[in-house]
C-alpha positions as CSV (number, residue, x, y, z in Angstrom):
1,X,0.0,0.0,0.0
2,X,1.1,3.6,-0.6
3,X,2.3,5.3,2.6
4,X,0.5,8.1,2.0
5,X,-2.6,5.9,1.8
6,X,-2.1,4.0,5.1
7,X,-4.3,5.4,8.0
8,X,-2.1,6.8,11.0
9,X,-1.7,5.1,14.1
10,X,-0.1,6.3,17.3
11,X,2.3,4.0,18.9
12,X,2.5,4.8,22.5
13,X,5.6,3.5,24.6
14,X,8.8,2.3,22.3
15,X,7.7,-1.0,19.4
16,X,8.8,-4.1,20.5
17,X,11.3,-4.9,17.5
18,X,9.2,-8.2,16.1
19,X,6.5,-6.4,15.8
20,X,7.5,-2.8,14.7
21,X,8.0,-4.2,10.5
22,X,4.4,-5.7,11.2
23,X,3.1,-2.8,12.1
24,X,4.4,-0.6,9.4
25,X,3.1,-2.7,6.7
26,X,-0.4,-1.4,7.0
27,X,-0.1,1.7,9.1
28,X,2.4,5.1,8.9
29,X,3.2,4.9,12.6
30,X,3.4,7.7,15.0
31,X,5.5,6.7,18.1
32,X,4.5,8.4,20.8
33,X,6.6,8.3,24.4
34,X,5.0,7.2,27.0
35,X,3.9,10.9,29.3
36,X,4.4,12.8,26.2
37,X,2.4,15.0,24.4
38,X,1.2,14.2,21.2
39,X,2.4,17.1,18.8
40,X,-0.7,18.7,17.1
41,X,0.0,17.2,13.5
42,X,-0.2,13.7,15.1
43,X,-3.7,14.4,17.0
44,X,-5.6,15.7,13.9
45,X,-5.1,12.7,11.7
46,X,-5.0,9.8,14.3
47,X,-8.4,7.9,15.0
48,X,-5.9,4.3,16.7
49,X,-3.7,4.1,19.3
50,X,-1.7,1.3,20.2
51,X,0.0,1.3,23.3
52,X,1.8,-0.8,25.8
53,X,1.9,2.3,28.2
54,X,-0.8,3.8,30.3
55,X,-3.7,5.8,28.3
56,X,-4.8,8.3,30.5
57,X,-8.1,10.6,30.7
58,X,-5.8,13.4,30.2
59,X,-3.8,12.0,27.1
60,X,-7.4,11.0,25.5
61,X,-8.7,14.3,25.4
62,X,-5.3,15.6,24.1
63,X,-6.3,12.8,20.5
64,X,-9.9,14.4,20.0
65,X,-10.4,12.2,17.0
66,X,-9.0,9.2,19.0
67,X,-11.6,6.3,19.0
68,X,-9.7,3.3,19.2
69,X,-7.1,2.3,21.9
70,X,-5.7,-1.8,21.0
71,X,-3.7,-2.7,23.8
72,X,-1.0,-4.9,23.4
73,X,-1.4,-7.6,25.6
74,X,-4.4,-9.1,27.7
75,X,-4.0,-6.2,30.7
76,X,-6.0,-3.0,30.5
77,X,-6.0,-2.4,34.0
78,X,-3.1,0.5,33.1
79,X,-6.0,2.4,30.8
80,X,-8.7,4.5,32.0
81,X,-11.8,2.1,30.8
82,X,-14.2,4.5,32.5
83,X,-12.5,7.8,30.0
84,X,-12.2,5.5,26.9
85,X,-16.4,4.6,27.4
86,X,-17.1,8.2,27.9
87,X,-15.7,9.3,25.2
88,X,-16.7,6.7,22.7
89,X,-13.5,5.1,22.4
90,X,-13.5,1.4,21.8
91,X,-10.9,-0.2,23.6
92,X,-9.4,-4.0,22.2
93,X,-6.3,-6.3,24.0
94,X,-4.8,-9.6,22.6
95,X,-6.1,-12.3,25.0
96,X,-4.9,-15.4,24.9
97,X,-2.2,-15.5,22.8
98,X,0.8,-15.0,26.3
99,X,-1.4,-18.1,28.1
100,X,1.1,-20.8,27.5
101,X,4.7,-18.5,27.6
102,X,3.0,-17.2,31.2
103,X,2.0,-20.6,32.3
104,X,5.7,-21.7,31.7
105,X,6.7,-18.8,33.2
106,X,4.8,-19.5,36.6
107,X,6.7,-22.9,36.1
108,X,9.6,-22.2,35.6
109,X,9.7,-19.3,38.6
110,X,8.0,-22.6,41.0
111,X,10.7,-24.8,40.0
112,X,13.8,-22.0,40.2
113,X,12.3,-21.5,44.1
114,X,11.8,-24.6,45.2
115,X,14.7,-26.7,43.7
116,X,17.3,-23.7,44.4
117,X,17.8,-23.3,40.8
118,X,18.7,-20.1,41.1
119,X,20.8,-19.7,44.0
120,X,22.5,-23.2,42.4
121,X,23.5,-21.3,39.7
122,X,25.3,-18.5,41.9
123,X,27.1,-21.1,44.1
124,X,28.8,-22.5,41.1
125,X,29.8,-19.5,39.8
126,X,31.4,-18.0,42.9
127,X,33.4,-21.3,42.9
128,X,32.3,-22.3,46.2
129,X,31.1,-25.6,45.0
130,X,34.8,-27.3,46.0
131,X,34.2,-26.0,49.7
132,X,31.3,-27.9,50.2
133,X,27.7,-29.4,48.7
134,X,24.8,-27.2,48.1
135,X,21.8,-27.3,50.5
136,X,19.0,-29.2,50.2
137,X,16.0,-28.1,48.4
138,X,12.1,-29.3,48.2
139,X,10.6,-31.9,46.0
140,X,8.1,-30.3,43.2
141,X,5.9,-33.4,41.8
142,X,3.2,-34.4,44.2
143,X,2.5,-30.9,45.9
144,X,-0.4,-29.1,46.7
145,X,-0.8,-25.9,44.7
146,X,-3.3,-22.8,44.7
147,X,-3.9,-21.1,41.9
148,X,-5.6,-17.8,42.5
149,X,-7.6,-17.0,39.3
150,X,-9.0,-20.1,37.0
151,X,-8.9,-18.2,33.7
152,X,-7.1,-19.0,31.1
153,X,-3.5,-18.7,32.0
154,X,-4.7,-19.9,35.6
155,X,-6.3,-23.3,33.3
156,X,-3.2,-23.7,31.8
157,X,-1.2,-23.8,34.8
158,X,-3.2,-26.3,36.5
159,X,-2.8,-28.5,33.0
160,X,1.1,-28.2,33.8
161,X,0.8,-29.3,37.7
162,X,-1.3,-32.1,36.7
163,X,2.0,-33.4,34.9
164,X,3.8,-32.9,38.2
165,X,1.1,-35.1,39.8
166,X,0.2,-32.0,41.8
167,X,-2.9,-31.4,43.9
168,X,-4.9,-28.9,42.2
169,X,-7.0,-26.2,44.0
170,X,-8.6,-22.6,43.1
171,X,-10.1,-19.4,44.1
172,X,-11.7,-17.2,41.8
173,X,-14.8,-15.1,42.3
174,X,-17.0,-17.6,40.6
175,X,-17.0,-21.4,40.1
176,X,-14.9,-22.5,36.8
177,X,-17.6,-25.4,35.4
178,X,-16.1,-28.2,34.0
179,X,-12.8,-28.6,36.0
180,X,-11.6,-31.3,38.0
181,X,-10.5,-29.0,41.0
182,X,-11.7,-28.2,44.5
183,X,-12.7,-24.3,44.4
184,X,-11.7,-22.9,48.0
185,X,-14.2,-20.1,49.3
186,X,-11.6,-17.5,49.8
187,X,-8.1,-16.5,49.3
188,X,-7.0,-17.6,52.9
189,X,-8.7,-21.2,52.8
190,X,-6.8,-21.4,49.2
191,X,-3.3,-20.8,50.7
192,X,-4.2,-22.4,54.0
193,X,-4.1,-25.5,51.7
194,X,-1.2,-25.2,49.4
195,X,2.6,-25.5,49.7
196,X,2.7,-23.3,46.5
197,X,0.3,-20.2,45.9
198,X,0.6,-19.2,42.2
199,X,-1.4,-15.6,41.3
200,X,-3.3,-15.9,38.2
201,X,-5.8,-13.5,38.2
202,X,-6.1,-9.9,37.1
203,X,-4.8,-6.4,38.1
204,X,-6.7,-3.3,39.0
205,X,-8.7,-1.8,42.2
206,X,-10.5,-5.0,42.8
207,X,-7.7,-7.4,43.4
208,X,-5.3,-4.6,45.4
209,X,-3.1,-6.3,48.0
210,X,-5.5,-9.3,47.5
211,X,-2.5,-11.4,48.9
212,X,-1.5,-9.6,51.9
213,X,-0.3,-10.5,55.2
214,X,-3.3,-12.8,56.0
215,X,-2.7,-14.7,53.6
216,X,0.9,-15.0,53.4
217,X,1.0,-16.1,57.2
218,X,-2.1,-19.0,56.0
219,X,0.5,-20.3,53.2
220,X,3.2,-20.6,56.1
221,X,6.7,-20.8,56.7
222,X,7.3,-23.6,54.1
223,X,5.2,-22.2,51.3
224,X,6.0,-20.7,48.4
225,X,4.4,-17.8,46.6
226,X,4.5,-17.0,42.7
227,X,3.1,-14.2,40.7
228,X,3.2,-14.2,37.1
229,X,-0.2,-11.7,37.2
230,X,0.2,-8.1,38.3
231,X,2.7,-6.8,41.2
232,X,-0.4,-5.0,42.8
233,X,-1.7,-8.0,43.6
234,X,0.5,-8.3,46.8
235,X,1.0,-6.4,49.4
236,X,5.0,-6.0,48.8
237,X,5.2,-4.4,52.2
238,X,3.7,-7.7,53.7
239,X,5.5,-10.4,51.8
240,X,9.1,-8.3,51.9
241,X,8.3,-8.9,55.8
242,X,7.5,-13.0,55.6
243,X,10.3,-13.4,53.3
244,X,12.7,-11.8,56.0
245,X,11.0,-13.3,59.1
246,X,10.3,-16.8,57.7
247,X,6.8,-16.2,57.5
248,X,7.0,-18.5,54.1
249,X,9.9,-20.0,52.6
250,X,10.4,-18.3,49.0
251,X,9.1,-16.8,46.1
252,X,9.4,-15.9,43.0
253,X,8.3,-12.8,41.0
254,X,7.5,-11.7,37.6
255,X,6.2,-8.6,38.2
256,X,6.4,-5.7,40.8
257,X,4.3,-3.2,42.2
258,X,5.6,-0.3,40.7
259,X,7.7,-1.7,37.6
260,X,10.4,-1.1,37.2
261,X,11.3,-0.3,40.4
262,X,11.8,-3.2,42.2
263,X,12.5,-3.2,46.1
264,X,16.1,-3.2,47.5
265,X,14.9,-5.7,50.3
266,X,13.9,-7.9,47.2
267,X,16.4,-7.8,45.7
268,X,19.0,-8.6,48.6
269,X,17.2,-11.8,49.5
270,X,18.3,-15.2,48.7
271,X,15.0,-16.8,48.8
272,X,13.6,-14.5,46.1
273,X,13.8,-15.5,42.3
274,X,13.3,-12.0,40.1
275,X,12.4,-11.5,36.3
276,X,11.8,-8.6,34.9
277,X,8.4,-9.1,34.1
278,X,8.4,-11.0,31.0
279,X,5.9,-13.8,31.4
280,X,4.7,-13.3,28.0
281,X,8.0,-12.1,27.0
282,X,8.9,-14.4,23.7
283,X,8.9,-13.6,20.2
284,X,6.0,-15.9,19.2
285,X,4.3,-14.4,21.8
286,X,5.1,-11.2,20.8
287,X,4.3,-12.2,17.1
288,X,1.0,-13.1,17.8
289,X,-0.1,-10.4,19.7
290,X,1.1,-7.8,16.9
291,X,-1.1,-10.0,14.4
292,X,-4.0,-9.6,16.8
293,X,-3.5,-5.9,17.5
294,X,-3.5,-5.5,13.5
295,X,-6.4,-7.1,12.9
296,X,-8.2,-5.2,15.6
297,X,-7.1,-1.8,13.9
298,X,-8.2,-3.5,10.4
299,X,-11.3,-4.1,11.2
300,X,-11.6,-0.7,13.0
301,X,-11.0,1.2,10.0
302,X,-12.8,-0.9,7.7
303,X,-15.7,0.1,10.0
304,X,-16.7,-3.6,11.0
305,X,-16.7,-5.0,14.6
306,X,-13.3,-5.7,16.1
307,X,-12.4,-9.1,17.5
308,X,-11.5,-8.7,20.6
309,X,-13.2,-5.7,22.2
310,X,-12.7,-5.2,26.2
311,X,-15.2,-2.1,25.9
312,X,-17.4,-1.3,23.0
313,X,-19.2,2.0,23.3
């Protein structure tokens, strides 16, 4: 297509390189930083955002012919849903397509706590191996695990612990039909009954500091917590304090309450296993979720209903 011919789209925070060339092909792309404002030739031709920053009211009204926000990824809880509806701006994500790269992520952070993977991997390279054997860590297959939130990544985790021959339980605010797991009545009773409490569930006002110090001192002082959802989840305050006092044994952490800051105290503890939030962080994943965010735009300016709409106005 001619570039002159393409309809303009904002990019908002910095194109992840797979999916920059995707992009391109079928829009002339405005990239936008994330806090800035939009200069005045970008906001009179641009009807699409995409974004993989926050959208705020303020920024919305700044795009007065905006009327499409696609964000990339399944979270919205960083764009002001309540603005977007007021101002008749339809607002997509990708869903779906990080389920399994997050699911192995939540694995992979379970298994890096719980057999020392990590702190393995430092022994050896300090060369202290020769002064003596590394401690002792905890057997994975055949453990009890709560998985706060049954959706889809939350399903897909429980499909992995079944291959560990793990005990399968779940909160969520309704029951999932279908499965073969014991739903727990509330996020205490959950942890209360696992040696390992994953966090699937979504961000946002509702599920603030959801896991807190209740609940950390019901998973106990040889549990294990994982988040592979959103760092305001936790109360970091809370589980920086059980991680220091023994209040549980470990965890590890994909994502942080105010990203991407993380903690000091965190990051000075030996029980902790850190990532820098990239759950969904793999190029197929990324690959997919471009395709999706294109076809979303597509349909959006070939006036038909978009695919995967989290608000339509």
């Amino acid at each position: 297509m001619n570039a002159s011919l393409k309809p303009a789209v904002i990019h908002l925070g910095a194109p992840m390189d797979p999916c920059q060339d995707r992009y391109r092909r079928h829009f002339r792309l405005h990239v936008l930083a994330a806090g800035a404002p939009p200069p005045a030739a970008v906001a009179d031709e641009s009807q699409a955002m995409i974004t993989t920053a926050p959208v705020t009211a303020g920024l919305m009204d700044a795009l007065p012919r905006l009327r499409l926000i696609a964000a990339f990824g399944a979270g919205v809880d960083r764009i002001d849903l309540a603005a977007a509806q007021a101002r008749g701006i339809t607002v997509t994500n990708t869903p779906g397509v990080t389920d399994a790269c997050v699911a192995d992520m939540a694995f992979g952070l379970l298994l890096a706590t719980m057999r020392g993977i990590a702190a393995g991997d430092r022994f050896v390279r300090a060369g202290t191996w020769a002064a003596g054997p590394f401690a002792l860590s905890h057997r994975v297959s055949g453990r009890r695990i709560g998985i706060l939130g049954l959706g889809h990544i939350g399903r897909a985790i429980a499909r992995r612990a079944e291959g560990f021959d793990m005990v399968v339980s779940y909160h969520s605010r309704h029951a999932v039909p279908g499965v073969p797991y014991a739903r727990k009545d509330s996020v205490v009773a959950l942890a209360a009954d696992a040696d390992i409490l994953v966090i699937a569930c979504p961000g946002g006002a509702a599920t603030r500091h959801l896991v807190g110090a209740e609940v950390l001192r019901a998973l106990g002082p040889r549990g294990v917590l994982v988040n592979i959802a959103r760092g305001s989840i936790v109360d970091e305050a809370a589980l920086i304090a059980a991680l220091q006092t023994g209040g549980i044994a470990a965890a590890g952490l994909d994502v942080f309450a105010q990203e991407p800051e993380v903690p000091a105290a965190l990051r000075t503890l030996d029980n902790v296993v850190l990532t820098p939030h990239r759950g969904g962080g793999t190029y197929e994943t990324f690959e997919d979720a471009a395709d999706l965010v294109i076809a979303n735009l597509l349909a959006f300016f070939r006036g038909e209903a978009v695919p995967t709409p989290v608000g339509v106005v």
